[in-house]
C-alpha positions in Angstrom: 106.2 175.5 152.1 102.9 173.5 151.5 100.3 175.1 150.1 96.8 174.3 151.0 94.5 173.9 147.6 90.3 173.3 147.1 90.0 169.7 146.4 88.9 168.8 143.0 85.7 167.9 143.8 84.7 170.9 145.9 85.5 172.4 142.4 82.9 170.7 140.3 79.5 171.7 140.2 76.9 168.6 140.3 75.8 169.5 137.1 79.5 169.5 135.7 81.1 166.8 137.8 81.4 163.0 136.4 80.7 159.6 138.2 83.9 158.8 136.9 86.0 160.9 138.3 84.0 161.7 141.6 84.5 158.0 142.4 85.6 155.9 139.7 85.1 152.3 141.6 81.8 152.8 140.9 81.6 153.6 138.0 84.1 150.5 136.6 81.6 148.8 138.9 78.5 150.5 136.4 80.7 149.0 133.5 78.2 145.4 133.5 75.2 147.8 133.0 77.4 149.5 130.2 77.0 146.7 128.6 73.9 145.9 129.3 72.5 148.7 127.9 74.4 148.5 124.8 73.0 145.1 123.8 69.6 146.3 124.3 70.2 149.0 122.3 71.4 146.9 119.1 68.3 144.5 120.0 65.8 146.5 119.6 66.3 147.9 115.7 66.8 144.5 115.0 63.5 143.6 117.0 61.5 146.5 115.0 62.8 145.9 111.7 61.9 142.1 112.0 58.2 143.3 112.6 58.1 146.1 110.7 59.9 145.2 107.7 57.0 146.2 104.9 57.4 149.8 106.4 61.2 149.9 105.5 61.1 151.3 102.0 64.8 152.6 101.9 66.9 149.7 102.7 70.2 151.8 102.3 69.5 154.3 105.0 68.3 151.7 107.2 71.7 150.3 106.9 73.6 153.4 107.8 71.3 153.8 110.6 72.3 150.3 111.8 76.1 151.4 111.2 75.9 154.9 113.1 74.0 152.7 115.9 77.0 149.7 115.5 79.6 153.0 116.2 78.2 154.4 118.7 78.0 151.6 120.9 81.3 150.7 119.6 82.6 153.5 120.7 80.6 154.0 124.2 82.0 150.5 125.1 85.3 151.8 124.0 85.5 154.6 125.7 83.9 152.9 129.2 86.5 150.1 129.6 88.8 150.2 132.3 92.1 150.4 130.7 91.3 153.5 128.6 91.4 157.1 129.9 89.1 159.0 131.5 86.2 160.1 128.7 86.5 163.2 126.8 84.5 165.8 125.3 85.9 165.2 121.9 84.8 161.7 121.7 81.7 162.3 123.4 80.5 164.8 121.4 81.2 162.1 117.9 78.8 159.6 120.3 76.0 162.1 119.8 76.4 162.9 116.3 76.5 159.1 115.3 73.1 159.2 117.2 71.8 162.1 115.4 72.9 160.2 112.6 71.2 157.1 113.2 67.8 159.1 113.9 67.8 161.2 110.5 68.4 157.8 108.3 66.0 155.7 110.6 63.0 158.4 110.0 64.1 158.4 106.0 64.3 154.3 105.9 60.9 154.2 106.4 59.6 158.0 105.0 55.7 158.2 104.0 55.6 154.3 104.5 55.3 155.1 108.7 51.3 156.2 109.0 50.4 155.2 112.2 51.1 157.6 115.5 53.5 155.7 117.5 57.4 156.1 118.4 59.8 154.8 116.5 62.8 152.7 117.7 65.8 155.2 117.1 64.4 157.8 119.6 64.0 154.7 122.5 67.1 153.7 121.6 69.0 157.1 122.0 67.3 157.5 125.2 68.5 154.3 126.7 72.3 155.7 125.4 71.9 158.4 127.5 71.2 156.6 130.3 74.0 154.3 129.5 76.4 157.7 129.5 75.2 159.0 133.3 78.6 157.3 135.0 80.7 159.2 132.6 79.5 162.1 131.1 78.3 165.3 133.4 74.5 165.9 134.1 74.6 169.2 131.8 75.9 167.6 129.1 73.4 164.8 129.2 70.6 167.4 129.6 71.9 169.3 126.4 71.9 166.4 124.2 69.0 165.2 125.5 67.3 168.7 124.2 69.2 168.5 121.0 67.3 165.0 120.2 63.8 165.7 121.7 64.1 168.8 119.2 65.2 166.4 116.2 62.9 164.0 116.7 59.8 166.2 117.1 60.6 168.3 113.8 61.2 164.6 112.3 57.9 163.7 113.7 56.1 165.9 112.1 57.8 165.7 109.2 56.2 162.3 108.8 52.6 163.8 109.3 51.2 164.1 105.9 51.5 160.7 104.8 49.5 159.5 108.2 46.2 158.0 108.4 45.2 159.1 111.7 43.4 162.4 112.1 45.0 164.3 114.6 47.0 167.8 115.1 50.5 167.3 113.4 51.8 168.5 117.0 50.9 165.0 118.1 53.6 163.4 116.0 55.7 165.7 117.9 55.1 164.6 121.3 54.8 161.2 120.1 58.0 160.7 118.4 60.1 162.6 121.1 58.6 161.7 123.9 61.0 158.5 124.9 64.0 160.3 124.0 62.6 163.3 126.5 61.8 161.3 129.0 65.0 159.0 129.4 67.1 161.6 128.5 66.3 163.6 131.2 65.5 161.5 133.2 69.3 160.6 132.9 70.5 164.0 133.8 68.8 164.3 136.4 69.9 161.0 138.1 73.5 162.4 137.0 73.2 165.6 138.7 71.4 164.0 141.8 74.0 161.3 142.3 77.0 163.0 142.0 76.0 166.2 143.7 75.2 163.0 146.8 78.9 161.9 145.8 80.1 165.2 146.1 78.7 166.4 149.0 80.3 163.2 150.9 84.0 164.0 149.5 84.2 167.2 150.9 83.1 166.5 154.1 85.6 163.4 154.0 88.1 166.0 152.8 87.2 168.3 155.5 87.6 166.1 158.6 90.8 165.0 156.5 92.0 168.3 156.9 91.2 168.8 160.6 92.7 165.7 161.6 95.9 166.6 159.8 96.3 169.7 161.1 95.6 167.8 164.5 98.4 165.7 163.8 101.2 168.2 162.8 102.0 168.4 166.2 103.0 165.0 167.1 105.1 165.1 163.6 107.1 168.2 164.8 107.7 166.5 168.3 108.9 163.2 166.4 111.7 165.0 163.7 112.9 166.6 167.2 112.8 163.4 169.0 115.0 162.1 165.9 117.1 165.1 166.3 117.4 164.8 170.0 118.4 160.8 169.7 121.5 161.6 167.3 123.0 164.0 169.9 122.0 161.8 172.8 124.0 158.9 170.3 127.0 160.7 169.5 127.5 164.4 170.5 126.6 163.9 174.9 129.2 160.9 174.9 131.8 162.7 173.0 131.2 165.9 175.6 130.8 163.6 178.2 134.5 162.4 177.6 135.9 166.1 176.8 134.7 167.5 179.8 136.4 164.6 181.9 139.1 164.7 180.1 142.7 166.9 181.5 143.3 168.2 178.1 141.9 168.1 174.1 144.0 166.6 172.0 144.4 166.6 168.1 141.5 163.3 168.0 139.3 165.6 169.9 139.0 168.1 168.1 139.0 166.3 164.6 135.9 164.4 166.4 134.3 168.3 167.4 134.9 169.1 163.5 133.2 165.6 162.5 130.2 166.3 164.9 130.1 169.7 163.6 129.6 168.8 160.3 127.2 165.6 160.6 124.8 167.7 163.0 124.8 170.5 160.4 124.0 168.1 157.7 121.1 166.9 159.8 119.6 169.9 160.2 120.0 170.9 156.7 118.5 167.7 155.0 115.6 167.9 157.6 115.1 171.6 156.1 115.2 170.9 152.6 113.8 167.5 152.7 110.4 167.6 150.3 106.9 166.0 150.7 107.9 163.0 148.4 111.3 162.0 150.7 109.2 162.2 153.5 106.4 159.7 151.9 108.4 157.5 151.2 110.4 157.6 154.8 107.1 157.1 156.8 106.0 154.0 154.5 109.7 152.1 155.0 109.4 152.9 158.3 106.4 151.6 158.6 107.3 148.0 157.5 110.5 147.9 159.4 110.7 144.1 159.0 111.2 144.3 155.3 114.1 145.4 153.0 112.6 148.2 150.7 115.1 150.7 149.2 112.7 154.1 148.4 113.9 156.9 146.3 112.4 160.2 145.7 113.3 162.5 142.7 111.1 165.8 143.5 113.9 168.8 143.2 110.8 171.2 143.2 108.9 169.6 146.5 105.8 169.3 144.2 104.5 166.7 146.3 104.3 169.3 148.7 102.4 171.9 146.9 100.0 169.0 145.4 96.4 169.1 146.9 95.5 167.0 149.9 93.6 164.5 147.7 96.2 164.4 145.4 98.9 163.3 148.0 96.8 160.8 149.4 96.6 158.8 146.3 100.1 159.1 146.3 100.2 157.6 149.9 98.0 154.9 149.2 99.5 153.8 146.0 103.2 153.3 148.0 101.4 151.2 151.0 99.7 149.0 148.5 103.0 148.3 146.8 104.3 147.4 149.5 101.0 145.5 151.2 100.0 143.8 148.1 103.0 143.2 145.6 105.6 143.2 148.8 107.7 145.7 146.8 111.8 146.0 146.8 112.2 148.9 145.2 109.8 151.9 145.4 110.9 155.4 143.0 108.8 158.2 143.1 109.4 160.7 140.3 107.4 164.3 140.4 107.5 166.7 138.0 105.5 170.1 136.5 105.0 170.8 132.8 102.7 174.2 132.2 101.2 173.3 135.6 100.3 169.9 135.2 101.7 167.4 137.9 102.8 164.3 136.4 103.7 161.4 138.4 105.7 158.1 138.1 105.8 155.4 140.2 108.6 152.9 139.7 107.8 149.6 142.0 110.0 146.3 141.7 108.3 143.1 143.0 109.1 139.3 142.9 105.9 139.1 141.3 104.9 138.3 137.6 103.6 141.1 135.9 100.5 139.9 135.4 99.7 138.9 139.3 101.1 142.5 140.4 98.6 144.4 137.8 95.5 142.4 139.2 96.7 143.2 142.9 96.7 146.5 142.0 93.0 146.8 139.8 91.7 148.9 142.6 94.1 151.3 142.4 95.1 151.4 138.5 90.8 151.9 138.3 91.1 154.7 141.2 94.0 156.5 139.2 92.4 156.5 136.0 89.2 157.9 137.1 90.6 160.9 138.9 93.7 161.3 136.8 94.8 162.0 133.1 96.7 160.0 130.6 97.1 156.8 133.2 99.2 154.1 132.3 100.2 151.1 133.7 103.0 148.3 132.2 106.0 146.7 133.1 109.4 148.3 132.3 112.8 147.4 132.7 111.4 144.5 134.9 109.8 146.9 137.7 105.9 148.1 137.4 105.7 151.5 135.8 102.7 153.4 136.8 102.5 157.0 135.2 99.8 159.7 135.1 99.4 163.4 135.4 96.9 166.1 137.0 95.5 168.6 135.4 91.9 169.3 135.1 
C-alpha cells in the first residue's frame, strides 16, 4: 500500500527552511562566495590592525581574537564543502561563539586606548559571516544571532565610553559600534527568509503538478501489468487450450502441462501482488534501456520504497537513470531499510569506469543527495560505487 506523505519542503517554514536543503545545487554553486567572504573577513583585522596598531594595547587578546576569527572561518569553510554533511546546529552554534569570542577580546585589545566614535572591525566582520551563513543556516537562526551580537556589541560599545574624547550621549557608542553587525545581520535573514520561502513556494507547486500527473498516469500503469498479464496467457496458456480442445482425448502430458500452467500463472499473479516500489524501479529503468545488459536487484522486504515520500522516490529514480546514462552501469542493487523511522538507502552500481571518472559523472547528484539527505557517503567498495545515505529530518 503506498502512502501519500507532505513533501519535506511543504514542511519547513521560510524562516526554518535552509538553502541547502531546499536546493542544494545552489548552494554548492554559493560555495565561491563562501569563500569569498571568508577572505574578506581575515583581511580586514589584518587591514585595521596595520593602521591602527598604536591603539592595540593588549597584544595577547588581539591574538586570540585573530585565533577565534582563524576557527571560525575554519570551520565555516569546513562545514560548507561539498563532501561534508549537511550543517548542523551543533557546529553552528560553536561558529557563533568563536565570533562572540573574537568580539569580547577585540574590544579588550584595544580597551581605553579606542577614543574616537567609530565601528570597530570585529562587529563588520561578524556581519559579513552572517551573510556568508544565509545558504546554510535558516533565516531565524541568522536573525537570533544577529540580535545576540547587535546586543554584545552595543553593551561593549558603551563600555568603551568613558575613556572617549568626543562629547556625545554614551548611547551613541551603542548605535555606533552595533550598527554594522545589525545591519548585515539582518539584513542576512531576511534575504534567507525571502529566498527560500521563493524556493519553497516553487517546490511545492513542482510537487503538486508531480502529484497530479502521477495520479494521471496510474491508469496507463494498471493497463500495462495487465497487458503483461494478458501476453503470457496469449504465449502459453491459449496455445496449450487451443491444442486440448482439438484434441480426441487428454493424456498424462496434458495434464502435467495444465499443472505446469497452473502453477507459472499463479506465480505471476502472486509476484505482481507482492512485488514492492523498489522491484518495480528498477524493472521500469532496465526496461528502459533494453539495448543494454544491466542486472538490477532490489532488497526491500518491507516495500519502504513504497511508503517513502514522492520526493524521496524520485531521487531514488533519478539516481538509477544517471547510473545507467552517465557511468553505463552493469550492475545496479538497491538496498532499503528502516531504523527508528529513518529510511536509509544504498545504492550499489558497478561500471567499467575508474572510480574517479564515475564520482565526477555523478557531482550533480552526490551534491543533490547531500543537501536533502543525512549522513551521505559516496566511495568505491568491493570494486562497484557505493552510495549510502538516510532520511530523517
Amino acid at each position: 500500500m503506498i502512502v501519500e506523505r507532505v513533501p519535506v519542503v511543504a514542511a519547513l517554514a521560510p524562516a526554518e527552511a535552509t538553502l541547502e536543503r531546499l536546493d542544494p545545487l545552489s548552494a554548492a554553486a554559493a560555495r565561491p562566495v563562501t569563500i569569498g567572504a571568508a577572505i574578506l573577513a581575515l583581511a580586514m583585522p589584518l587591514v585595521a590592525v596595520a593602521t591602527r596598531w598604536s591603539e592595540v594595547v593588549a597584544p595577547a587578546w588581539l591574538a586570540v581574537s585573530l585565533l577565534a576569527l582563524i576557527a571560525a572561518v575554519w570551520l565555516m569553510l569546513d562545514r560548507s564543502r561539498l563532501s561534508r554533511p549537511v550543517w548542523r546546529a551543533p557546529s553552528a552554534q560553536l561558529l557563533q561563539l568563536l565570533l562572540i569570542v573574537m568580539i569580547v577580546t577585540s574590544m579588550l585589545s584595544t580597551l581605553q586606548a579606542n577614543p574616537v566614535v567609530r565601528a570597530d572591525w570585529a562587529p563588520l566582520v561578524t556581519g559579513i559571516v552572517l551573510i556568508a551563513l544565509t545558504p546554510y543556516r535558516p533565516a531565524r537562526e541568522i536573525a537570533l544571532w544577529a540580535v545576540v551580537h547587535t546586543l554584545i556589541c552595543a553593551m561593549l560599545g558603551m563600555m568603551q565610553a568613558p575613556w572617549a574624547v568626543t562629547d556625545v550621549p554614551t548611547l551613541t557608542y551603542a548605535v555606533t559600534g552595533s550598527l554594522p553587525v545589525a545591519a548585515l545581520g539582518f539584513a542576512a535573514a531576511a534575504y534567507a527568509r525571502s529566498l527560500n520561502g521563493s524556493i519553497a513556494r516553487w517546490q511545492q507547486r513542482a510537487w503538486a503538478a508531480a502529484q497530479e500527473t502521477a495520479a494521471h498516469q496510474r491508469g496507463s500503469v494498471a493497463r500495462s501489468v495487465q497487458q503483461q498479464r494478458i501476453t503470457t496467457l496469449n504465449r502459453e496458456a491459449v496455445p496449450y487450450l487451443s491444442r486440448v480442445v482439438d484434441a480426441d482425448e487428454l493424456t498424462d502430458d496434458d495434464r502435467a502441462e495444465a499443472r505446469r500452467l497452473a502453477r507459472s500463472i499463479r506465480a505471476l499473479l502472486v509476484a505482481d501482488v507482492e512485488r514492492g516500489w523498489a522491484s518495480t524501479l528498477l524493472d521500469d529503468l532496465v526496461g528502459r534501456h533494453p539495448h543494454l545488459n544491466i542486472v538490477a536487484r532490489a532488497d526491500d522486504p518491507d516495500d519502504l520504497g513504497g511508503a517513502a515520500t514522492l520526493e524521496q522516490r524520485t531521487l531514488l529514480r533519478a539516481i538509477g537513470e544517471l547510473s545507467i546514462r552517465r557511468l553505463a552501469a552493469t550492475e545496479l542493487d538497491l538496498r532499503l531499510r528502516s531504523d527508528e523511522g529513518r529510511l536509509q538507502v544504498q545504492w550499489l552500481i558497478a561500471t567499467p569506469k575508474p572510480t574517479v571518472d564515475a564520482l565526477r559523472d555523478l557531482r550533480g547528484v552526490i551534491e543533490l543527495v547531500r543537501g536533502v539527505t543525512e549522513r551521505s557517503t559516496a566511495d568505491r567498495r568491493e570494486g562497484r560505487i557505493a552510495l549510502e545515505f538516510e532520511y530523517g529530518f
